[in-house]
C-alpha positions in Angstrom: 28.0 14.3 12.8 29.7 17.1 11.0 29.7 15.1 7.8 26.2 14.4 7.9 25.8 18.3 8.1 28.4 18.8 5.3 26.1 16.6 3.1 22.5 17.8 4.6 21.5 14.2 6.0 17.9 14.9 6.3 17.5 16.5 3.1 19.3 13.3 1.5 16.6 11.2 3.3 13.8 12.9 2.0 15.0 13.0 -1.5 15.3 9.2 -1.6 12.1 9.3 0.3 10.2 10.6 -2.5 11.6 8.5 -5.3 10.7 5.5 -3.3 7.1 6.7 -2.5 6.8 7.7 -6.2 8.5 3.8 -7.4 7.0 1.7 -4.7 3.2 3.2 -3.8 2.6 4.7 -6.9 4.6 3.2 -10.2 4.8 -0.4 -9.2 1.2 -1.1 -7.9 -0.4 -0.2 -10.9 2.5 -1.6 -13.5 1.3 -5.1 -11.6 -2.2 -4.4 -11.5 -1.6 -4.6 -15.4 1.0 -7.2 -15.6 3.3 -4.4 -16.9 7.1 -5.5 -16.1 9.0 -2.1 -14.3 12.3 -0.7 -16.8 13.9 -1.1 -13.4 14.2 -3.3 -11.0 15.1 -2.9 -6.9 19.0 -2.8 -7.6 18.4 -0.5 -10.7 16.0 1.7 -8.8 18.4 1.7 -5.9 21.3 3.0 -8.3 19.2 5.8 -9.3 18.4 6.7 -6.0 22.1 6.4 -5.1 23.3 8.5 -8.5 20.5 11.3 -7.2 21.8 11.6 -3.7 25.5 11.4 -4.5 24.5 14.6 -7.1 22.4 16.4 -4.7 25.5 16.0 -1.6 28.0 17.2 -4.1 25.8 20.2 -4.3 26.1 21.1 -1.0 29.2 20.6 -0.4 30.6 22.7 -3.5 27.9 25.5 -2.3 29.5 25.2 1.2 33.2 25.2 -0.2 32.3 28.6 -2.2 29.9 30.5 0.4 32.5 30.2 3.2 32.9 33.8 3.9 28.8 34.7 3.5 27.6 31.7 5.9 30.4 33.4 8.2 28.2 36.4 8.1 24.8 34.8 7.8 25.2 31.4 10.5 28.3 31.5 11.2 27.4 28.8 14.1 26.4 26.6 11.2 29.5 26.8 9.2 31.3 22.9 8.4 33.7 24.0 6.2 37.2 25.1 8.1 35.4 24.9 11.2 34.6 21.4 11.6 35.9 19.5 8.2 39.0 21.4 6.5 38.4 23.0 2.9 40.6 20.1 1.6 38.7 17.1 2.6 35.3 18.5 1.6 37.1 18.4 -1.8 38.0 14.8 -1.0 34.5 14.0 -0.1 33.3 16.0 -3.1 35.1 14.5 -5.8 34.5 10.5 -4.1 31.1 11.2 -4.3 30.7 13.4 -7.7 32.9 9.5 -9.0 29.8 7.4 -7.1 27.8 9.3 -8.6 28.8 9.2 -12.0 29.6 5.4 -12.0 25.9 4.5 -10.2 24.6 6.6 -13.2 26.7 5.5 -16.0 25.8 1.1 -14.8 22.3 2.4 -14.9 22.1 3.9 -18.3 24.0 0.8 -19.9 21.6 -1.7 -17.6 18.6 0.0 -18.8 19.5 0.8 -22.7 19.0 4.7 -21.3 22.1 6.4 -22.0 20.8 10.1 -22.1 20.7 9.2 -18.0 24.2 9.3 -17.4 24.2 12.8 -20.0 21.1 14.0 -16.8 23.6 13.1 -14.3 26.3 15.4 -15.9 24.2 18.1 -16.7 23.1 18.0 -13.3 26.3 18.4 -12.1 27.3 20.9 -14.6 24.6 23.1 -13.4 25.1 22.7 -9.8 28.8 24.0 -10.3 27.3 26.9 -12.7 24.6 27.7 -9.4 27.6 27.8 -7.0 29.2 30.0 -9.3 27.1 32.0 -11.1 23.1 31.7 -11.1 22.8 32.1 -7.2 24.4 35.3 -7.3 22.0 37.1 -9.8 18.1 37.6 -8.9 15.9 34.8 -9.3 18.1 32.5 -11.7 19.3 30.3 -8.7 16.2 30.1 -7.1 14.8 28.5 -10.5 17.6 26.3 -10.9 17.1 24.9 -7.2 13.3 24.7 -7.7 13.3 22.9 -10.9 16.4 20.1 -9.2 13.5 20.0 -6.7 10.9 18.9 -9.0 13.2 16.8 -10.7 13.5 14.4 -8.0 10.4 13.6 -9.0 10.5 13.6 -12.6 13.2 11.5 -12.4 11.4 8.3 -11.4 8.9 9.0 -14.3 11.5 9.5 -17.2 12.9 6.3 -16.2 10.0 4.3 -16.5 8.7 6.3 -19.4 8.6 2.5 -21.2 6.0 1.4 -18.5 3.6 4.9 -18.3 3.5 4.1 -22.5 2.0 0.4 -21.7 0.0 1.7 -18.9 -1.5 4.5 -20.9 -2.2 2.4 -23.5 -4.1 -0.7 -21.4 -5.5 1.6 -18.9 -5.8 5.0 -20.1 -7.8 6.2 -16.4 -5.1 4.6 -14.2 -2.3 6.5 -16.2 -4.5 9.5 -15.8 -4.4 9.4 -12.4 -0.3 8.6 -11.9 0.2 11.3 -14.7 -2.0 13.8 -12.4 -0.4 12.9 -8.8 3.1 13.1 -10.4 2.6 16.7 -12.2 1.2 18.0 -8.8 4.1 16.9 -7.1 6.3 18.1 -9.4 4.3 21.5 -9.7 4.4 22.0 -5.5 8.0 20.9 -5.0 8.9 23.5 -7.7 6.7 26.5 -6.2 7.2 25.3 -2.6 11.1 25.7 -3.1 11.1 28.4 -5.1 8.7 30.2 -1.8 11.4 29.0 0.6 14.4 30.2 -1.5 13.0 33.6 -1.7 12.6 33.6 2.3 16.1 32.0 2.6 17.8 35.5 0.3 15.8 37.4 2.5 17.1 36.3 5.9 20.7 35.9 4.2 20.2 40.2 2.8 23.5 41.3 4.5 25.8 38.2 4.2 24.7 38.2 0.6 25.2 42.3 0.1 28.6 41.7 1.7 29.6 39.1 -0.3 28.3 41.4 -4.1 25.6 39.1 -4.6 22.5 40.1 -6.1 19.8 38.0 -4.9 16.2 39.3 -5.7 16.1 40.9 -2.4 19.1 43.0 -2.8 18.1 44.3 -6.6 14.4 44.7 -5.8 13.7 45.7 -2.2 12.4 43.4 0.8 8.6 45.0 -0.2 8.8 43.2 -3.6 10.6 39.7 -2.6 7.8 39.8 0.3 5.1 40.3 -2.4 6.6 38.0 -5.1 7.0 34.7 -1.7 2.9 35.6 -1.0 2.2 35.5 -4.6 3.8 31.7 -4.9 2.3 30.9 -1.6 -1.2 31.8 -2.8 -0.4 30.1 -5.9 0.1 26.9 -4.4 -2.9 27.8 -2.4 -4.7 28.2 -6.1 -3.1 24.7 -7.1 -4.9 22.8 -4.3 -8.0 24.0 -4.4 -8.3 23.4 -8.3 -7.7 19.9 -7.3 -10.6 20.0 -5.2 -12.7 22.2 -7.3 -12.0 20.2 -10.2 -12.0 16.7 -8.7 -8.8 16.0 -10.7 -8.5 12.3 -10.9 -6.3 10.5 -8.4 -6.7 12.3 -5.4 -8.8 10.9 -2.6 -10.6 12.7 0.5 -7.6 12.1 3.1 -5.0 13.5 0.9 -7.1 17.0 1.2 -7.6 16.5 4.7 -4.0 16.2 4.7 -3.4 18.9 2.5 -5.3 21.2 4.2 -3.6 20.5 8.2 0.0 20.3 6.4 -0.1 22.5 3.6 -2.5 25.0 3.4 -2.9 25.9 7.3 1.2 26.4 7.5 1.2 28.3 4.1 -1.8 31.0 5.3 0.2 31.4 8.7 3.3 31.9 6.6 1.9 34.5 4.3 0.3 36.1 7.3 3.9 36.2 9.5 5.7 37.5 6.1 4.0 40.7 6.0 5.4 41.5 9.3 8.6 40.1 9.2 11.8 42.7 9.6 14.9 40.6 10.5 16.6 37.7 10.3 15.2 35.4 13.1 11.7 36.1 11.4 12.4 34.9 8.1 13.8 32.1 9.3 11.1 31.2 11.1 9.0 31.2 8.0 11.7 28.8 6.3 11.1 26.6 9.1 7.1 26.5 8.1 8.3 26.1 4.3 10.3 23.0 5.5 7.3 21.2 7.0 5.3 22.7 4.2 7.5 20.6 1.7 7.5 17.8 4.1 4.2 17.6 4.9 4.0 17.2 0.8 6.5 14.7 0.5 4.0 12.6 3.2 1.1 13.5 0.8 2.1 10.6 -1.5 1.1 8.0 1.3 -2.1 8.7 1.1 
């Protein structure tokens, strides 16, 4: 159980979650619909699913390994590392999986004749030590870096079947239309949906974070403006839906605005509305709990 927490289990799932949604209801259908053979097949895809989540775990666990004394201050209940799994074999488990990781990603890029996949994986990696480091420490940069990882996910899928978008574009211009449109919106709200909860997140964590000489966005600006700057991304993502709708972008159907509007757009208002109020920890963490099932309830999105 405590390695599953050390690795953020649930997070893990939804991440291969959406590649698979993205690969299986979205990219395949309409690659067979045209008789367009996938770059990858099931064992590829699974590799790249594997090399993603192997990257993303070592993530957390080097985050973990370097905000020891801060999540002492912020959740101390929470803490894995030295409390429940020593310092030393979260560096065990983080240098097994950064070598998974790297092997799933360098068969793939030889398999697929892809090699700049392998040089993602390292520069994913890279950047996630650099975060740890570095970028979470200074306002904003962090919260970028985590948002774009976030939309990544996504992009991934794309760039790796680049080959077969080409062919579908070319046979069936509307169809790649739509894909292109669904997979930009994703993109779009995992980027500004993270980027809203990460701003909540340096706000609850203000003290452990000031204790620790960090300077989140929070810290260097004032609570007024990081609440301001959270309700401006929420109402942008607001903005984002309804020019779906307005426009009748290509590609989205009547449920998935239904859906949109029970998952997405009720829990965002209700966010924006609890942020203007909130004043300590336990109420910005309750409006990262609403971002959570904000960004899951657009993970489901792609079923329908």
């Amino acid at each position: 159980m405590s390695l599953f927490r050390l690795i953020r289990l649930p997070n893990l799932l939804i991440v291969a979650l959406v590649q698979s949604l993205l690969y299986f209801r979205l990219l395949l259908p309409a690659f067979a619909q045209q008789g367009i053979n996938p770059r990858l097949n099931t064992l590829e895809f699974l590799f790249l699913v594997l090399a993603t989540l192997c990257t993303t775990a070592c993530g957390y666990i080097i985050n973990d390994l370097y905000d020891y004394e801060m999540d002492l201050l912020n959740r101390k209940a929470k803490v894995i590392v030295n409390e429940k799994i020593s310092a030393q074999s979260c560096i065990w488990i983080y240098a097994l999986l950064g070598y998974f990781g790297f092997m799933f990603s360098l068969y793939l890029a030889f398999r697929i004749g892809q090699v700049y996949m392998m040089g993602l994986y390292v520069l994913s990696f890279l950047l996630l030590f650099l975060y740890t480091r570095i970028l979470k420490k200074r306002p904003l940069l962090g919260n970028m870096l985590v948002a774009l990882f976030c939309a990544g996910v996504a992009g991934l899928v794309w760039l790796a079947e680049l080959p077969g978008w080409w062919a579908l574009q070319n046979v069936a211009p509307q169809t790649a239309q739509s894909l292109q449109s669904i997979i930009n919106w994703y993109c779009a709200f995992a980027f500004f949906s993270t980027l809203f909860r990460e701003i909540v997140k340096d706000l609850e964590d203000k003290s452990g974070d000031a204790a620790a000489g960090c300077r989140t966005f929070p810290i260097a600006a004032g609570d007024p403006a990081a609440k301001y700057l959270a309700m401006a991304i929420a109402g942008l993502l607001l903005i984002l839906l309804g020019g779906l709708y307005l426009y009748q972008v290509p590609g989205f159907s009547a449920r998935f605005y239904l859906g949109a509007l029970l998952g997405v757009v009720a829990p965002l208002i209700y966010a924006i509305y609890l942020l203007q109020n909130a004043q300590i920890p336990s109420d910005y963490h309750r409006i990262s709990t609403l971002a959570k099932v904000v960004m899951l309830a657009g993970v489901l999105l792609l079923l329908v």
